[in-house]
TIKOL-87991 format. One record per residue (C-alpha): x, y, z. Coordinates in steps of 0.25 Angstrom, whole numbers, plus 5000, padded with zeros to 4 digits. Example, Ala and Ser with C-alpha at 12.3 -4.5 7.8 and 13.67 -1.06 7.14 Angstrom:
BEGIN
504949825031/505549965029/
***
This chain:
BEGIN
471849325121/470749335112/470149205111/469649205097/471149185092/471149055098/470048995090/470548855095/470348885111/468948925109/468448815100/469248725110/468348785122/469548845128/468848975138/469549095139/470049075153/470448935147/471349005136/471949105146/472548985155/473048915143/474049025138/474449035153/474748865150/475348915138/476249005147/476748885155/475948935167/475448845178/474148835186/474448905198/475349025189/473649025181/472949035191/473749135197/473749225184/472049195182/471849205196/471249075195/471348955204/472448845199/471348755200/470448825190/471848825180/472048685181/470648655177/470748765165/472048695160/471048555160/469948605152/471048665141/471848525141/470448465137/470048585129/471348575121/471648435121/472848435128/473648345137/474248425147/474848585150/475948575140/474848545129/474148685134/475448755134/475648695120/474348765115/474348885121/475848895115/475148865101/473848935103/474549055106/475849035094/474449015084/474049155087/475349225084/476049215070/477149105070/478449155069/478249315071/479449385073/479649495082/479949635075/480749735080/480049885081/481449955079/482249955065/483249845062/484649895060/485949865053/486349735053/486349745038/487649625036/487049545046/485749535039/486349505025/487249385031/486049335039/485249315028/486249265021/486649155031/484949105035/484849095019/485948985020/485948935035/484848855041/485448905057/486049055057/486349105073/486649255076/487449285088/488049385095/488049475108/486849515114/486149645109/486849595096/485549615089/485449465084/483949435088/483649575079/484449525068/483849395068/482249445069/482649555057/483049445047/481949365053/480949455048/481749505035/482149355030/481349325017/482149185013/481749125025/480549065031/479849165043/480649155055/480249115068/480749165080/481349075091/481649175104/482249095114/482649235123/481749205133/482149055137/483349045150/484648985145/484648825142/483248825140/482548735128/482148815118/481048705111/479848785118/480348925113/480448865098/479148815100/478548925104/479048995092/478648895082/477348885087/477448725091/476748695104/477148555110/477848485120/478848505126/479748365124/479148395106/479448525105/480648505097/479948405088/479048505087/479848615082/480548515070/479148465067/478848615064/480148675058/480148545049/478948595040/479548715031/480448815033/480748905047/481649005052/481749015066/482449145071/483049075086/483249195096/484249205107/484749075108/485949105117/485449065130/484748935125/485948895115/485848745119/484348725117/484148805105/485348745097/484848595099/483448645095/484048715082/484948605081/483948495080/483048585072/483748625061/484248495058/482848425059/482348545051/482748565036/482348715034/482348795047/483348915048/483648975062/484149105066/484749095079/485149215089/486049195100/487349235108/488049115101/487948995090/487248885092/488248805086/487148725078/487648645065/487348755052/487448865062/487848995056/488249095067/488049235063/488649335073/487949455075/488949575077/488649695084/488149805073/489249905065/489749995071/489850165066/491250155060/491150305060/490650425070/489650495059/488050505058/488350395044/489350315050/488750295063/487350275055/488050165046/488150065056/487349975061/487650005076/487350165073/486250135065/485550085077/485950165087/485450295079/484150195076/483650155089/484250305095/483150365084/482050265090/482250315105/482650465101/481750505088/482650595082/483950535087/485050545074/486650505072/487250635070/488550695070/488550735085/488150605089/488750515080/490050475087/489350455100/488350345093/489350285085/490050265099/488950215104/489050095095/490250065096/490350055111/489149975110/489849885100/488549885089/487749795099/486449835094/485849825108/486649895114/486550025104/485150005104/484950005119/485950135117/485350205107/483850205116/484650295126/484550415116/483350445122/484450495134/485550495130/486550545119/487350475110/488450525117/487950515131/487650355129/488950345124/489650395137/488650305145/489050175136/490050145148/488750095157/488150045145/487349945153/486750045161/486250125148/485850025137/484549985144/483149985141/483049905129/481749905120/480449855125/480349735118/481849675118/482349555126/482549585141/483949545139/484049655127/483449765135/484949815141/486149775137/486449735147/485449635147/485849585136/487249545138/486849495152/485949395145/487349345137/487949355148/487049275156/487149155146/488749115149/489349025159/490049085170/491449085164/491049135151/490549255159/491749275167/492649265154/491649385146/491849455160/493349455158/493449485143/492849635147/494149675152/494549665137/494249815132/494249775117/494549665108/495349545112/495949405109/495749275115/497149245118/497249385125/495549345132/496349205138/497549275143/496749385151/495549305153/495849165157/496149175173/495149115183/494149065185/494149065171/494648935166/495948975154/495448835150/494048845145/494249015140/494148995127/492848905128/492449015139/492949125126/492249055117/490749045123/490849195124/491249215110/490049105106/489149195114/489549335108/489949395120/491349405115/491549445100/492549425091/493149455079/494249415068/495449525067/496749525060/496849365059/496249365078/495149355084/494949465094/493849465105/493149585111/491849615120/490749705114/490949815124/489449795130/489649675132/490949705139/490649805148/489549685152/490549595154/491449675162/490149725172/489949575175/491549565177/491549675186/490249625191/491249495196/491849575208/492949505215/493549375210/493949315223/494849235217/495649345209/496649425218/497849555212/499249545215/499049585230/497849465232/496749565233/495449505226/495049575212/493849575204/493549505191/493549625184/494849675191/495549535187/495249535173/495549685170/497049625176/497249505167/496949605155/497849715159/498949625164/498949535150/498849645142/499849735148/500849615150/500649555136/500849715129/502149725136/502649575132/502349605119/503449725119/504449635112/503449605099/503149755097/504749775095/504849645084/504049565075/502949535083/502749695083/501549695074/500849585085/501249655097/500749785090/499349725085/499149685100/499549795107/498449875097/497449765098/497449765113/497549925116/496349935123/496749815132/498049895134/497350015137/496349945148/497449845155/498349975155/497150065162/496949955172/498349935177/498550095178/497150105186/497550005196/499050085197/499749955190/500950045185/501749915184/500949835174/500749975167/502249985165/502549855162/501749855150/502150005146/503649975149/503449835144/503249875130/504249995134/504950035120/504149955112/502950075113/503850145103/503350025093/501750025100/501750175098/501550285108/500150315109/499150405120/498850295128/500350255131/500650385136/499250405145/499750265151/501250325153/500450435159/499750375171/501050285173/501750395174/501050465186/501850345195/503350315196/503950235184/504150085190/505350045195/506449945191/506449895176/505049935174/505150075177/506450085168/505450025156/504550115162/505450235161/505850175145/504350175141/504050295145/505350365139/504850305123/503450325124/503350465131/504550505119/503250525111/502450615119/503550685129/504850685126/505350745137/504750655147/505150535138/506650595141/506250585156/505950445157/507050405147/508050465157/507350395169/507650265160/509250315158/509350345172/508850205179/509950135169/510850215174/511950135183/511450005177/512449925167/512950015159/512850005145/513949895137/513749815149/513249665150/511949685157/511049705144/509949735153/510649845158/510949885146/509449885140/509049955148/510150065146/509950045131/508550095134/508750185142/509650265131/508550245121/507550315127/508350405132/508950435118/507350415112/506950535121/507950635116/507650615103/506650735104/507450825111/508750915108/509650785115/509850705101/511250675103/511150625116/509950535110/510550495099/511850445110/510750375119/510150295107/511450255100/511850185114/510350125115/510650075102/511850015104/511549925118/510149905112/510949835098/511949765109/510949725116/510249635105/508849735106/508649765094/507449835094/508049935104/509149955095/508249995082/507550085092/508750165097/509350175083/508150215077/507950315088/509450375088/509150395073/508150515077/509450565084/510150575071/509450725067/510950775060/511050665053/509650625044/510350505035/510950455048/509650465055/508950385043/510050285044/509850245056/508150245056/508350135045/509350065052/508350055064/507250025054/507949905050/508149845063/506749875068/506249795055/507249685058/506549675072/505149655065/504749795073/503949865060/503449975068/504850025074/505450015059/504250105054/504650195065/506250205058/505550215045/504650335050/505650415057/506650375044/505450455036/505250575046/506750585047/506950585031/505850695030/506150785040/507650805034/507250795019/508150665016/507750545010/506150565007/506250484997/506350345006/505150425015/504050365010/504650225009/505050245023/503650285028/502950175021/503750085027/503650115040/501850135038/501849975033/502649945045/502050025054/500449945049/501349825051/501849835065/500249875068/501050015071/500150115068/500950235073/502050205065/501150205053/500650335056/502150385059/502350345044/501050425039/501650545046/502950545041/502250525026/501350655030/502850715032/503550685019/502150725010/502350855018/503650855014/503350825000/502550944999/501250864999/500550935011/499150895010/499350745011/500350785022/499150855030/498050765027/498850645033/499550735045/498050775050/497750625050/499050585058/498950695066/497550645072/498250495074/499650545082/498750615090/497750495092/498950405096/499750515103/501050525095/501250675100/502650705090/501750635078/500650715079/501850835081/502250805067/500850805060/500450925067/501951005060/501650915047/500050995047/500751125049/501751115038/500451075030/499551195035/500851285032/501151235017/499651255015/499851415021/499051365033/500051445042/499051455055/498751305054/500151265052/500451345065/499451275073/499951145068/501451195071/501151225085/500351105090/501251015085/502451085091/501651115103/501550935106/503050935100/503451015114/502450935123/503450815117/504650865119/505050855105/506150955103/506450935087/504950905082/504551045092/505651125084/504951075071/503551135075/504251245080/504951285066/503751245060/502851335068/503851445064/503651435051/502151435053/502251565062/503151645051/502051605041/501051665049/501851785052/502251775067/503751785063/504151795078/503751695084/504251595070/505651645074/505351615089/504751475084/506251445075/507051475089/506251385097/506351265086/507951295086/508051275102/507451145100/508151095088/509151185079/509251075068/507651065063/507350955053/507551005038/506050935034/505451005044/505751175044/504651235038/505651345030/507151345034/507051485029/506051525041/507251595050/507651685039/506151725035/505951765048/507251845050/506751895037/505351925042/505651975057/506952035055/508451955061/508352015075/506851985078/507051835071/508251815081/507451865094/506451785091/507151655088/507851675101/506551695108/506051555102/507451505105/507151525120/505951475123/505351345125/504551305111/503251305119/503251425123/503151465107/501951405106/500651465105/499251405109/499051305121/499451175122/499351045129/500551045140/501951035135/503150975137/504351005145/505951025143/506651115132/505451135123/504551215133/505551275143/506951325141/
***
């Protein structure tokens, strides 16, 4: 150092070799560790460290540490703040309520996970606050857990002394004017610096602290200000992705390492992914956004998986602890006891959000004590490794996804709990043991819950089921990998019928598809097995729903007989009849459904099950095709008993099919829309959202049957794109012939025809004779408009195989035989009809297709 900045060395007599063996005092160096840096003789040291005691009238080696510590704090500017070289961004709330709160607070702390940003935060208002007094900043990173902090306070403040004064010291400073300390990093020292700040701001009249740290320091006047990970794109375009703070800084920092680097339409989904699988932890997108330099937007976004191995390399500059991500949570990590680490281990096997009722019934089994879980629960809250939020009246619980797939490394990282063995006593890991409890609970608790969806506890059961999908899907792909078909059918079979109230979406049938591979179970289960099956395959493949529904009849065949005393017998048989029944409502045998569901209706009302009862009425309603009044009669009659139960979403159902029913034979529109409103308010109150869109259809049906066409298209596209999201094959039949009748009244022939045929085509593939005749008539009538007269007349033969009574509110023109006899002449008309007559409906249909179904409508 240059020795003319120490004015007070030189006049003191202090030799240059004399100075550079005091800074090494200063740095709490001994003797030997001088000499051997010098390359002096420790003898030579000790009789240096003498001459600068007399020199600088001190007592002994603390006093030259003390000088050296203010000799060298005297050449620097107190309170220098370090600044950031890259832009500050977002955070724009944050700001605004921070400043708000150090106006009016004496002791505001910012916490949150690591690579939150909240050191960041705190230095950029540091530097922008005006109101305030200029902040000093207390960085207590570099101290090891449960160390004092007095020297490190000190140090910052410029005070040397002591070490038994330094406390005095500091309120003797801070007690003369005003001061604002900016106290870094307090996590790991949460003790120590919270009696310090204790002691000082209550001996202290105008000192105001900003704290950062992991968790509160529960200090009297603390205000706690949790630092949430940045906003995320809400959208997948350039502005959207640009309006948010997480996107923001991912196109900001990309730019810094990748000079031209821009969000643009080709990449603007991938980034805006990005952020979100990386939750807005500004480290983490930062640490993201550096490997531009390699890699795309959408290469890093396939390689987010290994995260760990990718988000490395932090700027020069930062924190050890912040140069990976890695890092950075392994130094949270680091700072819990043992069972609060085991306890964030397990709550990785959570896939999403979560509550703490459902956390203590999967969580809480040794050597985890059930006892001390939500103090164990709690401490990881306080410390920001589990966040929370309010919803709906709960609290729900969820992981950021780093800090999960950290957490479930270190579970895996376990290996073998000796003391945790499976059903056939082999020992299993950690990892292994917790993914069990969560499928097992949820799985069990799913099926118990099959009575709630089916009475007044339906909108609960619902909201659960839809809250804890993703826990669904997880516990469902962990007993299917490990072969578990039993556990798989008891929570399928367990909630059996009741699916008809859940809804029958992709996922249940890819489930039903792997179980399939196997043999149905044996006993009662594979009968509820069997049931399942025939309900929820009745809305993709009617056919094979027919196939399991005989499987159920046959294995109740030669039990009690029906009228008998064993009601369980009886049940059984009751549902057997109704699935049977249910399956042939799609196909030419609706008098033998009809017979099936009127006998299911009857044990099911003997019986006292009421629910069942509404079922099968409502269902041998839709048998009623000859006689519409007859069939509305007895929707409203199930209705009525569906809302008695407290089952909303089973009464919208009646009040849908009252509506379709009504439309399709141009009777009673005028109760339609009454009907269908009824049904959409039940279905949101249920939490039923299939039934709501069920309603929105069959209102897109009556405005086409009004005449009112471009509504009717406008809300068919929409609904289109949802039946297919949520795989409701016969739905998204019907918006598919409701978009063709619209391209037809708008003279858009070709169009029509394309709609015509795909929706016929999915109508074959489920088997569905009557809604397959429809498309058939309609394509017809799309082909006469565009001058293939033949093939219409081959079209109207095949339709009148299938179904010879066609719904009135659905032909496009009963005068269409007679203008193609007209057209064609009587003798090629009749040829060509009977050509159509004869063979399978698929074999009209032009294009390719995905493979189709089996049975009357593809072979003769």
């Amino acid at each position: 150092m240059d020795s003319d900045a120490f004015p007070d060395l030189r006049a003191a007599g202090v030799t240059p070799r004399e100075r550079e063996i005091l800074w090494l005092v200063g740095e709490r160096l001994q003797n030997q560790e001088i000499a051997a840096r010098l390359r002096l003789s420790e003898r030579t040291v000790e009789s240096h460290v003498s001459s600068l005691l007399r020199k600088l009238g001190g007592s002994n080696r603390l006093a030259l540490v003390d000088a050296a510590t203010r000799l060298r704090a005297g050449r620097e500017p107190r309170g220098v703040l370090p600044r950031p070289l890259s832009s500050f961004v977002g955070r724009e709330r944050e700001i605004g309520d921070l400043r708000r709160l150090l106006g009016a607070h004496r002791m505001v702390t910012l916490t949150g996970p690591a690579g939150t940003g909240k050191t960041r935060l705190a230095l950029h208002l540091a530097h922008e606050a005006t109101a305030l007094p200029p902040a000093v900043l207390v960085d207590l990173a570099p101290l090891s857990p449960g160390d004092a902090v007095e020297r490190t306070f000190a140090e910052a403040l410029s005070i040397a002394g002591e070490e038994h004064r330094l406390r005095a010291l500091i309120r003797e400073t801070l007690a003369e004017g005003r001061h604002w300390l900016v106290v870094d990093n307090c996590e790991h020292v949460t003790a120590s610096a919270a009696a310090l700040l204790a002691d000082l701001l209550a001996t202290t009249g105008h000192l105001h602290v900003l704290a950062t740290g992991h968790e509160a320091l529960h200090l009297t006047g603390e205000i706690v200000y949790e630092i949430p990970p940045l906003p995320l794109p809400a959208l997948d375009d350039p502005a959207a992705v640009l309006d948010s703070g997480a996107g923001r800084l991912f196109a900001d920092r990309a730019a810094a390492v990748s000079p031209g680097f821009e969000v643009t339409a080709d990449n603007a989904r991938q980034v805006a992914l990005i952020c979100r699988r990386l939750d807005g932890l500004p480290l983490a997108i930062e640490l993201a956004a550096a490997r531009v330099r390699f890699f795309a937007p959408a290469d890093l976004l396939a390689r987010l998986d290994d995260r760990f191995a990718l988000l490395t390399d932090g700027a020069r500059g930062s924190p050890n602890r912040h140069r990976t991500l890695e890092e950075a949570l392994t130094w949270s990590y680091e700072l819990l006891g043992e069972d609060e680490r085991l306890l964030l281990e397990r709550c990785s096997v959570f896939p999403g959000a979560f509550d703490y009722g459902t956390a203590a019934g999967v969580l809480a089994y040794p050597p985890l004590d059930p006892a001390e879980l939500l103090r164990i629960f709690s401490r990881l809250l306080d410390r920001s490794l589990i966040s929370s939020r309010h919803r709906d009246g709960t609290t729900e619980y969820r992981l950021l996804d780093s800090v999960r797939q950290f957490a479930y490394h270190r579970l895996l990282a376990r290996g073998t709990a000796e003391d945790t063995r499976g059903a056939a006593g082999e020992a299993r890991s950690a990892a292994e043991e917790a993914h069990e409890q969560h499928a097992r609970h949820h799985l069990r608790h799913a099926a118990a819950g099959a009575p709630d969806l089916r009475g007044r506890n339906q909108a609960a059961a619902l909201l659960w089921i839809d809250r804890r999908s993703a826990d669904l899907r997880a516990a469902l792909r962990w007993v299917l990998d490990r072969d578990d078909t039993t556990a798989a059918w008891e929570f399928i079979a367990g909630i059996g019928t009741a699916w008809e109230v859940v809804g029958c979406n992709g996922e249940i049938f890819d489930w039903l598809d792997r179980l399939l591979r196997r043999p149905l179970p044996d006993s009662d289960l594979g009968f509820r097995a069997a049931i399942t099956c025939a309900v929820v395959l009745s809305f993709q493949d009617t056919g094979r729903a027919g196939e399991f529904a005989g499987r159920a009849y046959r294995m109740v065949e030669g039990e009690t007989g029906y009228g008998r005393a064993d009601d369980r017998a009886d049940h059984r048989r009751a549902l057997a009849l109704l699935v049977r029944g249910w399956t042939m409502l799609y196909g030419p045998q609706r008098a033998e459904a009809l017979e099936h569901l009127n006998r299911a209706a009857e044990i099911f009302e003997r019986l006292g099950d009421d629910w069942h009862h509404a079922l099968a009425l409502g269902n041998s309603a839709l048998a009623l095709t000859s006689d519409p009044e007859a069939t509305l009669a007895r929707l409203a009659h199930a209705a009525e008993l569906f809302g008695r139960l407290g089952d909303h979403v089973k009464r919208a159902n009646c009040l849908n099919h009252m509506g379709i029913r009504a439309i399709e034979n141009r009777i009673r529109l005028d109760d339609v829309p009454a009907w269908l409103a009824e049904s959409a308010r039940l279905a949101r109150t249920g939490g039923n959202d299939h039934e709501r869109l069920h309603s929105e259809l069959y209102r897109a049906t009556l405005d086409q049957h009004l005449g009112d066409h471009a509504i009717a298209r406008t809300r068919l596209a929409g609904l289109l794109a949802e039946f297919r999201r949520i795989g409701d094959l016969r739905c998204a039949v019907r918006c598919l012939l409701g978009l063709g009748r619209t391209a037809a009244f708008d003279g858009e022939h070709e169009a029509a025809r394309r709609h015509f045929t795909e929706g016929t085509r999915i109508a074959v593939g489920l088997g569905d004779v009557r809604i397959t005749a429809t498309g058939l008539r309609l394509l017809a009538g799309a082909d006469h408009a565009t001058g293939r007269f033949e093939r219409a007349a081959a079209l109207l033969g095949a339709a009148e195989r299938l179904d010879p009574v066609p719904w009135e509110g659905l032909v496009p023109d009963p005068r269409l035989p007679a203008a193609l006899r007209e057209r064609i002449g009587p003798a090629d008309f009749e040829a060509a009809f009977a050509a159509g007559y004869g063979t399978p409906p698929a074999r009209q249909l032009d294009g390719s297709g995905p493979p189709l179904g089996t049975g009357l409508l593809q072979n003769d």
